[in-house]
N, C-alpha and C positions, 0 to 999 in steps of 0.2 A: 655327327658331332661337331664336326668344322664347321659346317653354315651353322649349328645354334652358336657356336661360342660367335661369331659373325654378327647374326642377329643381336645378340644379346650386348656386343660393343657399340652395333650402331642405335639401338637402342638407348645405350647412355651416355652419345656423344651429345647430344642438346644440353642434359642433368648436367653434366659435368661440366661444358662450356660456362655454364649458365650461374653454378656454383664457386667454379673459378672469378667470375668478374663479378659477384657479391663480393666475397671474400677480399678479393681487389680493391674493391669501392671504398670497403669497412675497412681496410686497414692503412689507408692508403695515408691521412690527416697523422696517423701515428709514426709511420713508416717514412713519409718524407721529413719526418724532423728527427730522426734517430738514422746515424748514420750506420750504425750496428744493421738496423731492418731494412736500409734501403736498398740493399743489393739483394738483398731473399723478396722482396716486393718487386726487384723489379724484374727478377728471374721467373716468378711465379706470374707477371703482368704479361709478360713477352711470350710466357710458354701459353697463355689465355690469349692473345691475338693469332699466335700462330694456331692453334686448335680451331679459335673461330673460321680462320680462314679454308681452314679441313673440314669443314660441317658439309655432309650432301647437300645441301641446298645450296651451299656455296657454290662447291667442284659443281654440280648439273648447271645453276647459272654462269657460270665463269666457262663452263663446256660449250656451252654455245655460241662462243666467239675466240677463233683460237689466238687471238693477240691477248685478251681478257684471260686466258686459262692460262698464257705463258705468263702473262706479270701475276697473277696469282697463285701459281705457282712456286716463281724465282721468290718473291715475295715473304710467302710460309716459309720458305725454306732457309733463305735471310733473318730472319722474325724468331726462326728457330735457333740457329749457330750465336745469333744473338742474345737469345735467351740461356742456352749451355755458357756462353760467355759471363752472364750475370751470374750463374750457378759456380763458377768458378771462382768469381770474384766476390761472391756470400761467404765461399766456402776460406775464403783469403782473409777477408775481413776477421771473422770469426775465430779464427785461429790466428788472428796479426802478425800473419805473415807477408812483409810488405814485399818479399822477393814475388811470391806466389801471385799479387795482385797484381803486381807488370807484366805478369805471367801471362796472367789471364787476360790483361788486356792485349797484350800483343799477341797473344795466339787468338783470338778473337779478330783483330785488325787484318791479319794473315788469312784466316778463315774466309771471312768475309772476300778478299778482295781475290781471294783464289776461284771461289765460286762465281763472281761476278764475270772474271778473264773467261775461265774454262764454259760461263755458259755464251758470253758473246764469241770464243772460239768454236762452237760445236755449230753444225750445219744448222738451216731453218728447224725448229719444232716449236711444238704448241703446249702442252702440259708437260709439267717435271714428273716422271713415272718411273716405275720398276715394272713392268711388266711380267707375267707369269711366263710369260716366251718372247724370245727375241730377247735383244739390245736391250742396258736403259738408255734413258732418255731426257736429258740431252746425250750424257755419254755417263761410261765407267768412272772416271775418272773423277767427274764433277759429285757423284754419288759417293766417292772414296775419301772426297773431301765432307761430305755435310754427314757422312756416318761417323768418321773418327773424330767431328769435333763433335760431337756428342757422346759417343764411347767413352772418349778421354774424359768428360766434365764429368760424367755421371758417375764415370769407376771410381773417382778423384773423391767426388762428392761424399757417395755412400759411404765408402770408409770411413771419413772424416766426418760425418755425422754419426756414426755408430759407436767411433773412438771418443767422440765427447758427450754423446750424450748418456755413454757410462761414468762419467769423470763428473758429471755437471751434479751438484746436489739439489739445484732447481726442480722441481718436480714438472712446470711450464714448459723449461726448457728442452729438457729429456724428453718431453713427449711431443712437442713441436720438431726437434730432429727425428726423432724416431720416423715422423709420420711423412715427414719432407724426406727423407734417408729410403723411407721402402718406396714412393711415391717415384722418387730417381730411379730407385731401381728395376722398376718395373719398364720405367722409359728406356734405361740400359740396357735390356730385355727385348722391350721392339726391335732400338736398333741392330742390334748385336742379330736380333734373326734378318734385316735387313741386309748386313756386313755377310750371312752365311748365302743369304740369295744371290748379291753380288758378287761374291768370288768361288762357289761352286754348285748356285743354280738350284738351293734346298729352298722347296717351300713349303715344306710340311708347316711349318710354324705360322706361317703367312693366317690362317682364317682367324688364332688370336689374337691378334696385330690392334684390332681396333680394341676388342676390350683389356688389352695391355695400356694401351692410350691413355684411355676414359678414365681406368681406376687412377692410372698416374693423376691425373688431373684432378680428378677427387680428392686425393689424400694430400694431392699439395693444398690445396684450398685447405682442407682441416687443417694443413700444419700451421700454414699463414693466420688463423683462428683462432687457436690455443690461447695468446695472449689474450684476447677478446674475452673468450670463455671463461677465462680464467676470473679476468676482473668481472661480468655479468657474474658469476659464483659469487665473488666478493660481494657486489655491490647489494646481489640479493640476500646475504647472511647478513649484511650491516643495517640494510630498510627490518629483517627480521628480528634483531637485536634491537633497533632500535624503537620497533613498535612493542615490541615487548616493556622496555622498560620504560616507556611514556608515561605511563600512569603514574607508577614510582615518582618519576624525575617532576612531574609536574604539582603534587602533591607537598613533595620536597619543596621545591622552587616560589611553590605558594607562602610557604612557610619562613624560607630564606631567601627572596627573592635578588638580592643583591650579588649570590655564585653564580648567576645565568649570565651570560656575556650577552647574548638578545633575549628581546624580551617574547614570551612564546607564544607559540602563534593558537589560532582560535579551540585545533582541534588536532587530533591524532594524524587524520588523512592529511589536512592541511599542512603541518607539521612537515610528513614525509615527500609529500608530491612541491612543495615548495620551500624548503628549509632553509632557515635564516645563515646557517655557514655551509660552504662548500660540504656538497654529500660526503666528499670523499673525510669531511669532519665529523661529521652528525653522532655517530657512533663516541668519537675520541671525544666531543663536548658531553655528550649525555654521562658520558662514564664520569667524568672531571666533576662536572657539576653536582651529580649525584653522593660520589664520594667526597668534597668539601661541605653541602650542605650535611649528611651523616655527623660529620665532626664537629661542623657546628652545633646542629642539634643532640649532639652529645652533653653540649652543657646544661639541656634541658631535662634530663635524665633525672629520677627520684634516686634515692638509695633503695637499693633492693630492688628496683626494677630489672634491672638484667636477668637475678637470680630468679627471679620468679618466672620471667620469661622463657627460660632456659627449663623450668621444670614444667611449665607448660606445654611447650612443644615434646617436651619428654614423654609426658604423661596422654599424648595425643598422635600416638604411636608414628612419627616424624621417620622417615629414613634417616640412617646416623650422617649419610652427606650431605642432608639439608638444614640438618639441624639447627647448625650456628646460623644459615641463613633466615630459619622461619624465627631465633630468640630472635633476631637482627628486626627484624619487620615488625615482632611486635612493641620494640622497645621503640622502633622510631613513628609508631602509632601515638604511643603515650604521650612523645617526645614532642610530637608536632603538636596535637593538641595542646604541651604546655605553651609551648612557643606563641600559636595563636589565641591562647587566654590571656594573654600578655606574664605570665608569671617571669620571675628575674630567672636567669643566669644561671649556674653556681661558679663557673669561672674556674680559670686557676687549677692547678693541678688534679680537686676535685673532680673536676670534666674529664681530665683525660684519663683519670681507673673508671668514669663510666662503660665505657663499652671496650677494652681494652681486647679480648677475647676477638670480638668481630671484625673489626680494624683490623687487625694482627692477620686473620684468614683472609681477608679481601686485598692487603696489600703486600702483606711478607712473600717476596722473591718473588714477585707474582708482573707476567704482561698484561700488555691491556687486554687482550683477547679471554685470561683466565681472570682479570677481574670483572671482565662484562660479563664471562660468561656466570661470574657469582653474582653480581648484578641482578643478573634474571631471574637464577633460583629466590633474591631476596622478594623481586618485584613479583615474581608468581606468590610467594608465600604471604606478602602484604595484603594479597587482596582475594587470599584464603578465608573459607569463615572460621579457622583457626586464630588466623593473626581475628578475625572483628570479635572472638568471644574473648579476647583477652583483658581483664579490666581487673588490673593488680590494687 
């Protein structure tokens, strides 16, 4: 059972190195300009150099030269107290607490400089080790130092991630702690069986060690993500929404072409893969546009158009939640064709008891998100053969 759980760590020490410094890569343009992220990026950056440096291929080449295995060693293990140090000072930021952030940097500055003393006081040696027998190596003491600064960060950590990310209403943020919160805890976990080796010789726990590691590294990687994911969600519901009501909006736009802020581009694809305002717009223009030209073409409206509309999609067995949207489509079929026949106006108060009903559903108390999302049902229903049989 112990060599498979072995196997199975070393098995996902590469995955997990390798997803760590993605995750690194992709967050990093975000992360150095938010002070908020910079210290969970650079906890999450440090904890991916020190891992890399732990990869077999490393230790076997670093093994072969024992000056090469002592700085690569001292190295990870600096790279590491370093990285618990950033961990600290996320967990500081996060909670603004500015005691806790001098905290962590001077426990951190302490760390470091204790390990440095106690490994150039320890006799010659070559790799930093715990061995299953014997001594470690360089000594006890240097090992007492690089466990409790990482005991300390992670105990620190976890909590303070669990405590807020029940507090937070963020849905992002909650699950970006959660996932950095068990990720430490699992790292708390190593060491803490490394803390039991040290002071009374247990190494039952030892063959989990490395896949204690790995998953740590994994979930930190997803936590660092979450924000990513989040907006990739986004960005694909907005290209969704907004391919959807393209046809609507360009239909419209033909008709009233003076509500379009740019003028549109050749085609649907075109549109999405090269869009004339910032993407993170595309959606908030297409809504805007859509519902000004609406109103406008409101003044093109007949009398009795509405009502007829409304008993058509009646009579055309409509779901009752689509309803006002498929009268909505067919009144602004009429509507546009009046428009592009050149017929007048009506203007004036007249215009606005045209469509008062649809208006009213598409904008009362309503965000953007639940008037696009009425948007669509109007744009599906527009180009229904419902709304093309309609001809009042």
């Amino acid at each position: 059972m112990g060599a498979d759980l072995t196997a199975i760590g070393d098995w996902l020490a590469v995955p997990s190195v390798v997803c760590l410094w993605i995750a690194v890569l992709l967050r990093a343009p975000g992360a150095l300009r938010s002070p908020q992220q910079r210290g969970l990026w650079f906890a999450v950056a440090t904890a991916a150099a020190a891992m890399t440096l732990n990869l077999p291929a490393v230790v076997t080449y670093a093994m072969r030269d024992p000056h090469y295995s002592h700085t690569v060693g001292l190295v990870r293990n600096l790279i590491g107290v370093l990285s618990a140090g950033a961990v600290l000072y996320f967990v500081a930021a996060a909670t603004r607490g500015r005691r806790l952030q001098l905290a962590s940097w001077t426990a951190t500055v302490a760390w470091l400089t204790a390990l440095l003393a106690l490994d150039a006081a320890a006799p010659g040696h070559g790799t930093h080790t715990m061995p299953p027998v014997g001594d470690p190596v360089p000594s006890l003491a240097y090992w007492l130092v690089l466990i409790s600064a990482h005991v300390i960060a992670n105990t620190v950590c976890v909590a303070l991630c669990w405590r807020y990310s029940r507090r937070t209403e963020s849905r992002g943020l909650a699950a970006g702690l959660r996932l950095f919160g068990l990720g430490t805890a699992l790292a708390g976990l190593f060491w803490f069986a490394y803390l039991l080796k040290a002071l009374f010789g247990s190494t039952w726990a030892m063959p989990a060690l490395p896949l204690l590691m790995n998953l740590h590294g994994l979930l930190r990687a997803a936590a660092i993500l979450v924000p990513t994911l989040f907006t990739l969600r986004r960005t694909t519901a907005d290209i969704a929404t907004a391919w959807r009501l393209w046809p609507l909006w360009r239909d419209l736009v033909q008709a009233v072409p003076h509500v379009a802020l740019n003028k549109p581009r050749a085609g649907r694809v075109v549109e999405l893969l090269w869009p004339p305002v910032p993407r993170n717009l595309l959606v908030y223009r297409k809504v805007i546009e859509t519902r000004d030209a609406i109103l406008i073409l409101g003044e093109y409206v007949a009398p009795g158009v509405p009502e007829l509309a409304r008993g058509h999609v009646t009579g055309q067995g409509v779901p009752e939640q689509r309803r006002t949207a498929a009268a909505l489509a067919c009144v602004l079929k009429e509507a546009r064709q009046a428009k592009l026949a050149g017929l007048p106006g009506q203007g004036g108060e007249a215009a606005v008891l045209t469509l008062p009903a649809a208006i009213e559903t598409s904008a009362e108390g309503s965000d953007l998100e639940d008037e696009a999302r009425f948007l669509v049902d109007v744009a599906q229903a527009y180009a229904s053969p419902t709304t093309t049989a309609f001809t009042p």
